[in-house]
PDB file of the backbone (N, CA, C, O) and the ligand in Angstrom, with CONECT records:
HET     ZN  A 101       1
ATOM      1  N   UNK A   1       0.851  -1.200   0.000  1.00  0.00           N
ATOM      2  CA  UNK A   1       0.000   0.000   0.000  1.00  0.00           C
ATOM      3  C   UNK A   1       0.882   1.244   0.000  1.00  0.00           C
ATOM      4  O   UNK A   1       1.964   1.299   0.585  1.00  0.00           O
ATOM      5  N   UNK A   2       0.418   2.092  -0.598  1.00  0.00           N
ATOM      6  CA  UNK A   2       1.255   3.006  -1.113  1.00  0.00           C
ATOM      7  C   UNK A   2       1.070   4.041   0.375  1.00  0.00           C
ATOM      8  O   UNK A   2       0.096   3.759   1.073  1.00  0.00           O
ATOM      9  N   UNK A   3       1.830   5.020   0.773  1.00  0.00           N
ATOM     10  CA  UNK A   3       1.757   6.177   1.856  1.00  0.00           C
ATOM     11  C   UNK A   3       0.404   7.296   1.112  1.00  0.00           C
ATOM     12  O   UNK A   3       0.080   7.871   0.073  1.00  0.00           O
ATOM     13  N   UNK A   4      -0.107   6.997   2.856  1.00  0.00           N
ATOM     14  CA  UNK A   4      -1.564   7.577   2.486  1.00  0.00           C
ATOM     15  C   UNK A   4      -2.953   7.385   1.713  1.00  0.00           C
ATOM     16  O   UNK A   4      -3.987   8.040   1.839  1.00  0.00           O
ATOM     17  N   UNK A   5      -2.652   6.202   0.806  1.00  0.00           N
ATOM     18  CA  UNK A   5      -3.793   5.668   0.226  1.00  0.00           C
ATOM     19  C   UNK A   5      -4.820   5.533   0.820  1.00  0.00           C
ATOM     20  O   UNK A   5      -5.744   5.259   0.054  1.00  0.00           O
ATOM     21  N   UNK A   6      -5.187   5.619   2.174  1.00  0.00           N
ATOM     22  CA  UNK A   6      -6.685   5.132   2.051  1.00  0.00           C
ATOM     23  C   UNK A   6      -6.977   6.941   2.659  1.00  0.00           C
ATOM     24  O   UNK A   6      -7.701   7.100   3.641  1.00  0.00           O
ATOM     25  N   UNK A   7      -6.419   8.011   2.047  1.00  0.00           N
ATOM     26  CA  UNK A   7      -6.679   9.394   1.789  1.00  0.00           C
ATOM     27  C   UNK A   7      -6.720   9.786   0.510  1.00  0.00           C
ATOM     28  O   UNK A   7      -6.725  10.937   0.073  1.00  0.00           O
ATOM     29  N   UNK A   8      -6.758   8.498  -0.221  1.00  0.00           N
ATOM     30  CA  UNK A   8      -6.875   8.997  -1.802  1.00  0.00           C
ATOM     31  C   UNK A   8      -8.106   8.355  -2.255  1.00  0.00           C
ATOM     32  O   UNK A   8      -8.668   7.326  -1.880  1.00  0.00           O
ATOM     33  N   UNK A   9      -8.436   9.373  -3.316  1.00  0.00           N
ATOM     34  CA  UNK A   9      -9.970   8.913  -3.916  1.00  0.00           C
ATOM     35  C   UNK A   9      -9.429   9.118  -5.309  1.00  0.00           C
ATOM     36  O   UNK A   9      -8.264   9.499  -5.418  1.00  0.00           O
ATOM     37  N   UNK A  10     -10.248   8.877  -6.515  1.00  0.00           N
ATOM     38  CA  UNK A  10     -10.104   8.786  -7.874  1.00  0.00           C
ATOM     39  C   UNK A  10     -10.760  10.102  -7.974  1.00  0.00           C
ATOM     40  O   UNK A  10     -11.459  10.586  -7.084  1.00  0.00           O
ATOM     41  N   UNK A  11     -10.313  11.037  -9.902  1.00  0.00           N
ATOM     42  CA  UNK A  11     -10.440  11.605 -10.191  1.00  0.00           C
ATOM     43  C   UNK A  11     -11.427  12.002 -10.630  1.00  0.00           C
ATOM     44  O   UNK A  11     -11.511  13.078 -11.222  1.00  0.00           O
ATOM     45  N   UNK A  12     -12.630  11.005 -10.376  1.00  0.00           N
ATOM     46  CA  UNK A  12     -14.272  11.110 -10.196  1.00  0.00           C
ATOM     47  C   UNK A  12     -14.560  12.368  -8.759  1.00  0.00           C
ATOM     48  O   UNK A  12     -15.242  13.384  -8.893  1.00  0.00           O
ATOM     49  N   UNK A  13     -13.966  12.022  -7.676  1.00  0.00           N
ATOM     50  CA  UNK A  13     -13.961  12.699  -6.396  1.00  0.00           C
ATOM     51  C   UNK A  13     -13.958  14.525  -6.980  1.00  0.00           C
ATOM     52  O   UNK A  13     -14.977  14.960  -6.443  1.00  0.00           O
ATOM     53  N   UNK A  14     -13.602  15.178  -7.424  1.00  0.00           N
ATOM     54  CA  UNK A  14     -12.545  16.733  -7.858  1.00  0.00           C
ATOM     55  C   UNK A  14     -13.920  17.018  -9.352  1.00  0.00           C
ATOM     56  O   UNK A  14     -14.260  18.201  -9.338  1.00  0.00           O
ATOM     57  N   UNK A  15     -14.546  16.328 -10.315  1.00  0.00           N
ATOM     58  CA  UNK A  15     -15.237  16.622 -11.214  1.00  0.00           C
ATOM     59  C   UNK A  15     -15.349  18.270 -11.251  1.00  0.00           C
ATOM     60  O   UNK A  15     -14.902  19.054 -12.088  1.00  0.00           O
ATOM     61  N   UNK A  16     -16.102  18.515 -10.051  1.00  0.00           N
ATOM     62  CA  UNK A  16     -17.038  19.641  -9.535  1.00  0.00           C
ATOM     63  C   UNK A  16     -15.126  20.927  -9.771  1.00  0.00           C
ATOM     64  O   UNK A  16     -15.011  22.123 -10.037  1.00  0.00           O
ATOM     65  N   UNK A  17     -14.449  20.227  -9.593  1.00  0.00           N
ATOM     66  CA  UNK A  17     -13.560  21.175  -8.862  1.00  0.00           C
ATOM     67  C   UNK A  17     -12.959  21.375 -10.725  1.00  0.00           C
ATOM     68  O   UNK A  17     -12.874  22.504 -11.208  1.00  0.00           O
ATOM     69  N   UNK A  18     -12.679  20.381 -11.373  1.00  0.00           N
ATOM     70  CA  UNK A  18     -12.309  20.709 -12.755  1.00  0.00           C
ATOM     71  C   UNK A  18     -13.338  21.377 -13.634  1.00  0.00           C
ATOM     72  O   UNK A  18     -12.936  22.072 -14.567  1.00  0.00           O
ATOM     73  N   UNK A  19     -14.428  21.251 -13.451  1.00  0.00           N
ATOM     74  CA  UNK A  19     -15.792  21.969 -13.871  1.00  0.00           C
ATOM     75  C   UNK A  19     -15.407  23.544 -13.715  1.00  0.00           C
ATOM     76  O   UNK A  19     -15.867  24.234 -14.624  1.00  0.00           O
ATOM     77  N   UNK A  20     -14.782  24.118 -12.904  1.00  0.00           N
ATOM     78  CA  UNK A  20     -14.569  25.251 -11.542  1.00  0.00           C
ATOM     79  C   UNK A  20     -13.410  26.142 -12.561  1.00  0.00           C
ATOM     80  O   UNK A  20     -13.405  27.274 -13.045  1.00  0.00           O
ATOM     81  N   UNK A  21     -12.495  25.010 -12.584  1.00  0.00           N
ATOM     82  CA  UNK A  21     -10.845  25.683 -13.615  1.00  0.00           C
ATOM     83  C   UNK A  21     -10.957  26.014 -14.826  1.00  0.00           C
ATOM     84  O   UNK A  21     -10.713  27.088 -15.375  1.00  0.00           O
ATOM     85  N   UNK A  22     -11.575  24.449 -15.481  1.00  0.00           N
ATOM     86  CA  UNK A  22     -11.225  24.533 -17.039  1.00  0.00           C
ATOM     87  C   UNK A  22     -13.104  24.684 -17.132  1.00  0.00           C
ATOM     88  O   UNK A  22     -13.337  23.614 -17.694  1.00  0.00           O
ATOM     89  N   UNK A  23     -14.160  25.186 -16.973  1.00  0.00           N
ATOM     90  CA  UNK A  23     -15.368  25.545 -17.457  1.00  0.00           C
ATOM     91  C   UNK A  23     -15.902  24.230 -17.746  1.00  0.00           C
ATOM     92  O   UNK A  23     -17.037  24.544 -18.105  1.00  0.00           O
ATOM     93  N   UNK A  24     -15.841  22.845 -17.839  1.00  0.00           N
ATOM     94  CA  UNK A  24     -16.109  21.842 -18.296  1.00  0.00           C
ATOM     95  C   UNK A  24     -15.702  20.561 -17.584  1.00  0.00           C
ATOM     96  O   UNK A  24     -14.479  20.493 -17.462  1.00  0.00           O
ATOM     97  N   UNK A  25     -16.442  19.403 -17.017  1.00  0.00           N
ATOM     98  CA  UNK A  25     -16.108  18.186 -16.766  1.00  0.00           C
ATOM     99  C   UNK A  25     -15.173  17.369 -17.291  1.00  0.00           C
ATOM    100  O   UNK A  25     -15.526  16.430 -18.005  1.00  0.00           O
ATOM    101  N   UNK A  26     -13.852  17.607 -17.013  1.00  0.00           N
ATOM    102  CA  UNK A  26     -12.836  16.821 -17.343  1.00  0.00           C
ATOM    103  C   UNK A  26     -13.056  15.582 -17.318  1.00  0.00           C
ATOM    104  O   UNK A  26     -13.081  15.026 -18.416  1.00  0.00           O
ATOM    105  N   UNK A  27     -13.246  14.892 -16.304  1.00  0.00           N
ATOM    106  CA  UNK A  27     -13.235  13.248 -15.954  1.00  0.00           C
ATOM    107  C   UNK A  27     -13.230  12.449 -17.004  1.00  0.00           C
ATOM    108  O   UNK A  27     -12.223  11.823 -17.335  1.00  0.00           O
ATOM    109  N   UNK A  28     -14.052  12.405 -17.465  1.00  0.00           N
ATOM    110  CA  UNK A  28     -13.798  11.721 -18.788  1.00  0.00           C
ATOM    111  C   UNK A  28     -12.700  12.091 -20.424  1.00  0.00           C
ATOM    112  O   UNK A  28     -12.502  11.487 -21.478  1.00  0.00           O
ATOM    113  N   UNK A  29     -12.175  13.556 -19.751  1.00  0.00           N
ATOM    114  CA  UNK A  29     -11.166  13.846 -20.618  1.00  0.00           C
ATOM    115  C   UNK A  29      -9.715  12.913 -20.937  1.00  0.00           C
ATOM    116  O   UNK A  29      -9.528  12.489 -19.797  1.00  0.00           O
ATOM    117  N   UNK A  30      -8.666  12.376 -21.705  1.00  0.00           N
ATOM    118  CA  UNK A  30      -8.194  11.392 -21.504  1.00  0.00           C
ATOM    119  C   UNK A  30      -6.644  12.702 -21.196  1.00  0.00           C
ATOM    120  O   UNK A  30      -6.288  13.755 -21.726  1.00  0.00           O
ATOM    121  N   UNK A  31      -6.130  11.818 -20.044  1.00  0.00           N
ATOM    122  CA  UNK A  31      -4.987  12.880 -20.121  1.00  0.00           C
ATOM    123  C   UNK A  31      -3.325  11.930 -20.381  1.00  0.00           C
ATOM    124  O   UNK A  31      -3.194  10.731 -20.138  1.00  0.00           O
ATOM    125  N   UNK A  32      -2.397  12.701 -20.831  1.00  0.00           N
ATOM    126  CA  UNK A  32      -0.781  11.647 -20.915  1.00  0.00           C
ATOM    127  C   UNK A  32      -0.351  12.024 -20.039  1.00  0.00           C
ATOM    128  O   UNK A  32      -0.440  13.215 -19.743  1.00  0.00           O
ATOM    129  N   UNK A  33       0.354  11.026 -19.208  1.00  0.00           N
ATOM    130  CA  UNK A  33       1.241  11.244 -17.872  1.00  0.00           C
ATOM    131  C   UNK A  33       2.585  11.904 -18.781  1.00  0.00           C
ATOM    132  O   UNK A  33       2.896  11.381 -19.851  1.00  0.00           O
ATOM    133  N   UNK A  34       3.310  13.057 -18.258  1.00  0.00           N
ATOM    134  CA  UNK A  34       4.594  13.549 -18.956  1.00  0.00           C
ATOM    135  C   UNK A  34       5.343  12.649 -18.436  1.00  0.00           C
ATOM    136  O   UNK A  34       6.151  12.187 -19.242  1.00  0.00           O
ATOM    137  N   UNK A  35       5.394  12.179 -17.301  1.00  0.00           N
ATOM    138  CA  UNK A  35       6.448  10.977 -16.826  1.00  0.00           C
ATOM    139  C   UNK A  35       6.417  10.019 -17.258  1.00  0.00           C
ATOM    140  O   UNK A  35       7.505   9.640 -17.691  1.00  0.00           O
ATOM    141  N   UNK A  36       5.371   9.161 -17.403  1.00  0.00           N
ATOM    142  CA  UNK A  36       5.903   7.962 -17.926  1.00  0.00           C
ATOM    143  C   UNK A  36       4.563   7.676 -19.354  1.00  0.00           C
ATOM    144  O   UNK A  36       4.281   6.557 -19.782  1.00  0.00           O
ATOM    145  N   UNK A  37       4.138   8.564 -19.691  1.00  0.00           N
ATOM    146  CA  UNK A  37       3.103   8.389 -21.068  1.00  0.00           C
ATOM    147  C   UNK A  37       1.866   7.884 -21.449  1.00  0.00           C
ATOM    148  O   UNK A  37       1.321   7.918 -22.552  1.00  0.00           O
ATOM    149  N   UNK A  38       1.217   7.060 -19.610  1.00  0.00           N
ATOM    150  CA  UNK A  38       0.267   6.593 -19.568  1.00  0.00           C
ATOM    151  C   UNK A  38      -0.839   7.334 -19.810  1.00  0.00           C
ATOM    152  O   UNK A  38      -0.856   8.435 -19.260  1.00  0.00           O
ATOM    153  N   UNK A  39      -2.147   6.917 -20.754  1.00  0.00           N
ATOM    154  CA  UNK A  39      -2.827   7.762 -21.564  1.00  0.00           C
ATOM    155  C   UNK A  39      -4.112   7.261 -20.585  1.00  0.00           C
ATOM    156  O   UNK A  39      -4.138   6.030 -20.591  1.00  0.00           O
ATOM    157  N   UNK A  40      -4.840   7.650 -20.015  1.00  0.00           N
ATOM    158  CA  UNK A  40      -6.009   7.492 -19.811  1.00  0.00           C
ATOM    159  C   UNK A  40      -6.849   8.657 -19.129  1.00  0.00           C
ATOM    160  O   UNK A  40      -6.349   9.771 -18.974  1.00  0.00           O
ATOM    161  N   UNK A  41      -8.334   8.312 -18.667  1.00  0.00           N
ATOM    162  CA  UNK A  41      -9.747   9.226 -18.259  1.00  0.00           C
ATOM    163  C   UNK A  41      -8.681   9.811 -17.198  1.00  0.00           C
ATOM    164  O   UNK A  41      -7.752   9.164 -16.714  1.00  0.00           O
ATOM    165  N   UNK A  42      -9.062  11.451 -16.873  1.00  0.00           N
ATOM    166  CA  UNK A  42      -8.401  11.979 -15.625  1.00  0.00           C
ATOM    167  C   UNK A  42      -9.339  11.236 -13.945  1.00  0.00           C
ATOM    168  O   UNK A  42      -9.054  11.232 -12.748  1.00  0.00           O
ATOM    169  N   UNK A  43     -10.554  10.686 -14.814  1.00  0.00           N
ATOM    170  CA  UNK A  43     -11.372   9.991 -13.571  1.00  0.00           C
ATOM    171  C   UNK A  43     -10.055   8.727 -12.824  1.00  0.00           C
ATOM    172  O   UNK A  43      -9.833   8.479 -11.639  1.00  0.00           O
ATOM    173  N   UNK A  44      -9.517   8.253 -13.860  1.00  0.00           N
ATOM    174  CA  UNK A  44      -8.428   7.548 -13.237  1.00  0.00           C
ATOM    175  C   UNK A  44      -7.450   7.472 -12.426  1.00  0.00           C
ATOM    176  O   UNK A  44      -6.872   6.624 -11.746  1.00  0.00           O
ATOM    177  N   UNK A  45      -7.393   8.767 -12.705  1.00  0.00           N
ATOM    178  CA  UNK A  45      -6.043   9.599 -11.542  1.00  0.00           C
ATOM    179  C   UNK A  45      -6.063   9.480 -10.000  1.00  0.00           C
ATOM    180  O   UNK A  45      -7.200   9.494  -9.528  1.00  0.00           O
ATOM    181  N   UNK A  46      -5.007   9.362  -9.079  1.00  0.00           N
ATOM    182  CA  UNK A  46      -5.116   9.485  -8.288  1.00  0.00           C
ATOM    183  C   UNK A  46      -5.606  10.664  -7.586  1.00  0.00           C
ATOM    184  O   UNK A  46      -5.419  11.549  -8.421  1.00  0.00           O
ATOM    185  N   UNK A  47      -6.077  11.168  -6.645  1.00  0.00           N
ATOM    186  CA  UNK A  47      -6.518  12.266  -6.832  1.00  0.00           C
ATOM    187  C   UNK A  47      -6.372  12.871  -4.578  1.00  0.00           C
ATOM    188  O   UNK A  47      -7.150  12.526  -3.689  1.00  0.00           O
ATOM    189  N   UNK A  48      -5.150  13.754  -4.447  1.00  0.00           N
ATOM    190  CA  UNK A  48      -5.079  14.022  -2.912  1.00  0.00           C
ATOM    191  C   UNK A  48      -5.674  14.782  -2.770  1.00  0.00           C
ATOM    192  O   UNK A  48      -5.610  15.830  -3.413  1.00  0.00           O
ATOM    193  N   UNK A  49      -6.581  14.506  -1.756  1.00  0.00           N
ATOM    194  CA  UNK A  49      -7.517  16.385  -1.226  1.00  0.00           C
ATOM    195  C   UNK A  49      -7.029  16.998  -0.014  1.00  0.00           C
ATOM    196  O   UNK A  49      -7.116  18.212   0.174  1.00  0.00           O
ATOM    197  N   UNK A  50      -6.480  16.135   0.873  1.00  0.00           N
ATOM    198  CA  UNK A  50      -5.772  16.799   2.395  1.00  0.00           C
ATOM    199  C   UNK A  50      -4.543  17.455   1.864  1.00  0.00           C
ATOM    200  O   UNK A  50      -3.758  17.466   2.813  1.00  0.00           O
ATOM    201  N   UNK A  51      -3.944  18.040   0.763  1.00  0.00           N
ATOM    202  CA  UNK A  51      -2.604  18.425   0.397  1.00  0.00           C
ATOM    203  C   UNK A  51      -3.261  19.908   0.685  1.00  0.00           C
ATOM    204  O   UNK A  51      -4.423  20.161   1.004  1.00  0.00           O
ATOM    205  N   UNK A  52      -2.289  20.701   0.500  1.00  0.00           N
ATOM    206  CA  UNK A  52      -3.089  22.116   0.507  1.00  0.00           C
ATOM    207  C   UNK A  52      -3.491  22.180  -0.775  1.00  0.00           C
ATOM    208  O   UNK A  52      -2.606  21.812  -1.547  1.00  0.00           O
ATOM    209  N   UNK A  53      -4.521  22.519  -1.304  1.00  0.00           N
ATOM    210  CA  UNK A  53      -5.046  22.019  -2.868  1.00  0.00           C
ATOM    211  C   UNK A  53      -5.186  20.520  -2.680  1.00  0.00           C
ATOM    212  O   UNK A  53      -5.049  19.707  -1.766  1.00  0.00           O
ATOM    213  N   UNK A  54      -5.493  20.524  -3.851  1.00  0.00           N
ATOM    214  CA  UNK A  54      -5.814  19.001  -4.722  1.00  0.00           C
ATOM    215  C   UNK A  54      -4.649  18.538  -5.417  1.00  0.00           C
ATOM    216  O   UNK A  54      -4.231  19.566  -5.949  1.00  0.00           O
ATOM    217  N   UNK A  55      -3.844  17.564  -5.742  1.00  0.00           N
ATOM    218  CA  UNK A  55      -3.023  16.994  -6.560  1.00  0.00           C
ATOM    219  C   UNK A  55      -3.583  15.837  -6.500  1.00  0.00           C
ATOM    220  O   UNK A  55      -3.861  15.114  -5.544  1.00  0.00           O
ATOM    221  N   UNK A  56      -3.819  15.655  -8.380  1.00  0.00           N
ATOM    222  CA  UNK A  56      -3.940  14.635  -9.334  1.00  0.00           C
ATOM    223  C   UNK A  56      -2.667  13.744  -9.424  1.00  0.00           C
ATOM    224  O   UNK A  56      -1.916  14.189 -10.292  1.00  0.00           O
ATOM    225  N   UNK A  57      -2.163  12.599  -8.794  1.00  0.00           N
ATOM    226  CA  UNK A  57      -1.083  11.876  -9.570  1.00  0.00           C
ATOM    227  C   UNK A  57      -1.436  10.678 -10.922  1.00  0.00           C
ATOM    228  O   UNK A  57      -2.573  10.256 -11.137  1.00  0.00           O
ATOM    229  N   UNK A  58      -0.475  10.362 -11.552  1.00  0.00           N
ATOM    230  CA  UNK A  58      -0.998   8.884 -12.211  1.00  0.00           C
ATOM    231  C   UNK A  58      -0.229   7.542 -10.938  1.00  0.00           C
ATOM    232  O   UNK A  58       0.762   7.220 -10.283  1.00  0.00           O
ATOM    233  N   UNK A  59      -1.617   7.210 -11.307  1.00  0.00           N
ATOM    234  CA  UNK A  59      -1.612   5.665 -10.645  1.00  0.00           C
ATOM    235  C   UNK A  59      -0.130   4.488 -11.461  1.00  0.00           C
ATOM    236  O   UNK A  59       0.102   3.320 -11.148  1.00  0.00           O
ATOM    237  N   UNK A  60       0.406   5.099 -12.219  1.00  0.00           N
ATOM    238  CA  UNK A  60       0.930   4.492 -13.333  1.00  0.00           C
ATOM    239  C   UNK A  60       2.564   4.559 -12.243  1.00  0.00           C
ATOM    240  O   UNK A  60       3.086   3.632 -11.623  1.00  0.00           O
ATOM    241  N   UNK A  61       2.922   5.725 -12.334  1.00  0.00           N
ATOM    242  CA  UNK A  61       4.669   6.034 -11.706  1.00  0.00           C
ATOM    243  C   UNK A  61       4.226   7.220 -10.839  1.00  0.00           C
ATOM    244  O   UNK A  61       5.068   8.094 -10.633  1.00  0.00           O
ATOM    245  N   UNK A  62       3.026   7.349 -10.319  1.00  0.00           N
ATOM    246  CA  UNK A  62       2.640   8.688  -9.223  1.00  0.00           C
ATOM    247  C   UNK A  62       3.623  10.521  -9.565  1.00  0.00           C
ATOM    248  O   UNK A  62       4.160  11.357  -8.838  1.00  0.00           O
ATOM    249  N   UNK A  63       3.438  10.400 -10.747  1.00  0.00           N
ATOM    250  CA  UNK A  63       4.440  11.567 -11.123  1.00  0.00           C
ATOM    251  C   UNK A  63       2.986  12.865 -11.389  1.00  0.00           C
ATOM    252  O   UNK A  63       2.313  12.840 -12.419  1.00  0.00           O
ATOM    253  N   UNK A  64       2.764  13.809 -10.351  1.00  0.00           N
ATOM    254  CA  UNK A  64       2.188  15.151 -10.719  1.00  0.00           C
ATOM    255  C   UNK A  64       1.888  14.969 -11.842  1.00  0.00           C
ATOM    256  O   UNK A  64       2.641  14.682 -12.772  1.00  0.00           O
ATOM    257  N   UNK A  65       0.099  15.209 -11.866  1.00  0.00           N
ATOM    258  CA  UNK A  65      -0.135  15.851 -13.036  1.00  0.00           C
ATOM    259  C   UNK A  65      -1.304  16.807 -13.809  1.00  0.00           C
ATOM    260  O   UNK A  65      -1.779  17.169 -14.885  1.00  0.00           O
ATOM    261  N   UNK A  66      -1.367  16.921 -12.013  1.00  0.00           N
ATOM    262  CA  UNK A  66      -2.360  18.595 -11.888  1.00  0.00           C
ATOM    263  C   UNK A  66      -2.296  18.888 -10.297  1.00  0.00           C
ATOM    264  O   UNK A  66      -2.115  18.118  -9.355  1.00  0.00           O
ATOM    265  N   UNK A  67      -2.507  20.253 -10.344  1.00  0.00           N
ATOM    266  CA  UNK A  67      -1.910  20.738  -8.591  1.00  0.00           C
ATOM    267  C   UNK A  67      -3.343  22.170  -9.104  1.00  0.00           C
ATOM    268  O   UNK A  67      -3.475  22.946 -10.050  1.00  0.00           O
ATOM    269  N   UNK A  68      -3.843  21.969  -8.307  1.00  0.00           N
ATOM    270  CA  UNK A  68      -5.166  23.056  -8.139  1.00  0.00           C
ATOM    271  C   UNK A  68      -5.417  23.426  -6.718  1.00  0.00           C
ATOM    272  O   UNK A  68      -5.868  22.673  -5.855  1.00  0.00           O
ATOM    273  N   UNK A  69      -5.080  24.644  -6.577  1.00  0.00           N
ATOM    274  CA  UNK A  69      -5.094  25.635  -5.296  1.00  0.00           C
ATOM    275  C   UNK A  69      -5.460  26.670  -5.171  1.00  0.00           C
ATOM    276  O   UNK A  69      -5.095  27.637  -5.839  1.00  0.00           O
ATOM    277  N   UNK A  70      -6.799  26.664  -3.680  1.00  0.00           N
ATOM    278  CA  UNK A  70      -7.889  28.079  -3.853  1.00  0.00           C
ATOM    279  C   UNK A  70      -7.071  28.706  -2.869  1.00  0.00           C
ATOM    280  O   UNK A  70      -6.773  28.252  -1.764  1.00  0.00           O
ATOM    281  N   UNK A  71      -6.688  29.955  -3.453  1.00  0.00           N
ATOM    282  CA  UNK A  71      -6.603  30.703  -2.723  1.00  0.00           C
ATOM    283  C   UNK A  71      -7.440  31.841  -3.074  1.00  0.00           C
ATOM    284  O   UNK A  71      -8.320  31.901  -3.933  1.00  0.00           O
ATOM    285  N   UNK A  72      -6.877  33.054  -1.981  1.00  0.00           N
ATOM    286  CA  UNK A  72      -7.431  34.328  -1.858  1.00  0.00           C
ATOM    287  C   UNK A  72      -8.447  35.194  -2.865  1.00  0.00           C
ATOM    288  O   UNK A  72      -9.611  35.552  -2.681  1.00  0.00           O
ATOM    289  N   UNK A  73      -7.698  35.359  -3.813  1.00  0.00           N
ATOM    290  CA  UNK A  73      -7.417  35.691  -5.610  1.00  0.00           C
ATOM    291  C   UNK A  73      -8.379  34.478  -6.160  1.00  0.00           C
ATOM    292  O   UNK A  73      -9.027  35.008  -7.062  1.00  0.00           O
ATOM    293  N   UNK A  74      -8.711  33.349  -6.068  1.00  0.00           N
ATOM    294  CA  UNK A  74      -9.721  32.453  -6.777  1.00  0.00           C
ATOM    295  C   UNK A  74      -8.347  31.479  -7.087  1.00  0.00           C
ATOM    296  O   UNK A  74      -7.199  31.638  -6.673  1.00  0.00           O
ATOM    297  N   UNK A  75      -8.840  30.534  -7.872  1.00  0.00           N
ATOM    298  CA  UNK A  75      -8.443  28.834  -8.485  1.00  0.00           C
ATOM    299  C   UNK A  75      -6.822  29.194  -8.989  1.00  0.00           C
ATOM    300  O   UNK A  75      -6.925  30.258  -9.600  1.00  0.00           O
ATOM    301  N   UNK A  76      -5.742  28.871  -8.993  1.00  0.00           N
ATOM    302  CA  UNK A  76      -4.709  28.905  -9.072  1.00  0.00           C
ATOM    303  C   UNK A  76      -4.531  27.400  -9.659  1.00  0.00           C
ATOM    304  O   UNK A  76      -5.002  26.549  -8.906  1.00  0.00           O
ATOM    305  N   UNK A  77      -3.913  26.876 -10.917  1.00  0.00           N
ATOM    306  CA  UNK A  77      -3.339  25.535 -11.165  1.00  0.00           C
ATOM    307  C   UNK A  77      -2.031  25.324 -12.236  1.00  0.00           C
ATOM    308  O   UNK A  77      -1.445  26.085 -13.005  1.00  0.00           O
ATOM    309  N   UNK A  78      -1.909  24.106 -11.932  1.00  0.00           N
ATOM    310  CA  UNK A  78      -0.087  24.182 -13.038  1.00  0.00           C
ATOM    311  C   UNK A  78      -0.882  22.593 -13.570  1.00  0.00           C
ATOM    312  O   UNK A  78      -1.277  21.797 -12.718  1.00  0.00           O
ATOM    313  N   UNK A  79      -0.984  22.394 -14.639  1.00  0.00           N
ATOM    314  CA  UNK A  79      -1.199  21.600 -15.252  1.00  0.00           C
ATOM    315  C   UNK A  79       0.211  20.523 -16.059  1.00  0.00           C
ATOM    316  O   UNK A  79       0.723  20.895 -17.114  1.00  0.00           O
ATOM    317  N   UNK A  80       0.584  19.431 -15.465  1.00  0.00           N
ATOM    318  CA  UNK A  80       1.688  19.126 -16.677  1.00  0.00           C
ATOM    319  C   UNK A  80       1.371  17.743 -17.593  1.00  0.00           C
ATOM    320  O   UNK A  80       2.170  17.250 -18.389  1.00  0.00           O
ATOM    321  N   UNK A  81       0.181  17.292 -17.331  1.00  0.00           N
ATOM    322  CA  UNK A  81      -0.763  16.432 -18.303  1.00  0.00           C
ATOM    323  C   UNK A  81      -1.341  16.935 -19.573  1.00  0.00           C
ATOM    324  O   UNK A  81      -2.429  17.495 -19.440  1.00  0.00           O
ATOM    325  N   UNK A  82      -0.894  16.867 -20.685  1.00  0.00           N
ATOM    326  CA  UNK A  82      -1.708  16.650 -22.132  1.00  0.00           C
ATOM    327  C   UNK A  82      -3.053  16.266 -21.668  1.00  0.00           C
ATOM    328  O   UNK A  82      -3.143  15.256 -20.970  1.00  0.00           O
ATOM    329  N   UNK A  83      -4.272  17.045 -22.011  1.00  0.00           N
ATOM    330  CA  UNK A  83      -5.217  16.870 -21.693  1.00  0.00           C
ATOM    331  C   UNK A  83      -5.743  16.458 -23.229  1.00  0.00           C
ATOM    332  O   UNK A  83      -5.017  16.925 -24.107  1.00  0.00           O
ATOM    333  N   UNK A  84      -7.013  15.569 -23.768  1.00  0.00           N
ATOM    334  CA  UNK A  84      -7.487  15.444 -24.961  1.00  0.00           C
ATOM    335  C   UNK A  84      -9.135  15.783 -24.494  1.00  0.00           C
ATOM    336  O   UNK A  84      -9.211  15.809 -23.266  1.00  0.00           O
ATOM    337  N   UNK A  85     -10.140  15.982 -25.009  1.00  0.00           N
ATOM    338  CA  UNK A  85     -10.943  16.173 -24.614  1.00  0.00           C
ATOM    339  C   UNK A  85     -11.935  14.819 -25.668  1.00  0.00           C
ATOM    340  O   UNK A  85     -11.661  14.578 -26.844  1.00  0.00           O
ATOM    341  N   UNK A  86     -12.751  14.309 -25.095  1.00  0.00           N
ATOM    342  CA  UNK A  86     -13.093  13.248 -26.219  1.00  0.00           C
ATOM    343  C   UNK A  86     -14.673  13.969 -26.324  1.00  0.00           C
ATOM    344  O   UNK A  86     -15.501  13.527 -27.120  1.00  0.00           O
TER     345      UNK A  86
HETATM  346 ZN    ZN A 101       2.819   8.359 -15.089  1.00  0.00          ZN2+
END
């Protein structure tokens, strides 16, 4: 078991919160891990909510691949996933 897993939920959990950033329900968007190239739904993703923000990892090599943080100013994010939209 990986550190902290049973504090992780899938990228189904955040919908509402990608709805919020990018204007539209990602989850079913397919995204590429830059680390290791794994292509699938962002619903797949690992997905931390106790971090300050949200970070998306892949389940694949856990390499970042969305960091979304509310602050003051509104939604703040660094995206490093190829997003496709199907
Ligand atoms: Zn990966």
């Amino acid at each position: 078991m990986r550190a902290n897993e049973e504090l992780t939920l899938d990228g189904n959990a955040v919908g509402g919160l990608l709805d919020e950033v990018f204007g539209a329900d990602l989850t079913a968007a397919v995204g590429t891990c830059p680390d290791c190239g794994r292509r699938d739904a962002l619903a797949t993703l690992r997905a931390y909510t106790y971090a300050p923000g949200v970070v998306l990892r892949c389940p694949g090599c856990d390499g970042v691949q969305l960091v979304i943080v509310r602050t003051p100013r509104g939604l703040r994010h660094q995206l490093r996933s190829v997003i496709e939209r199907r």
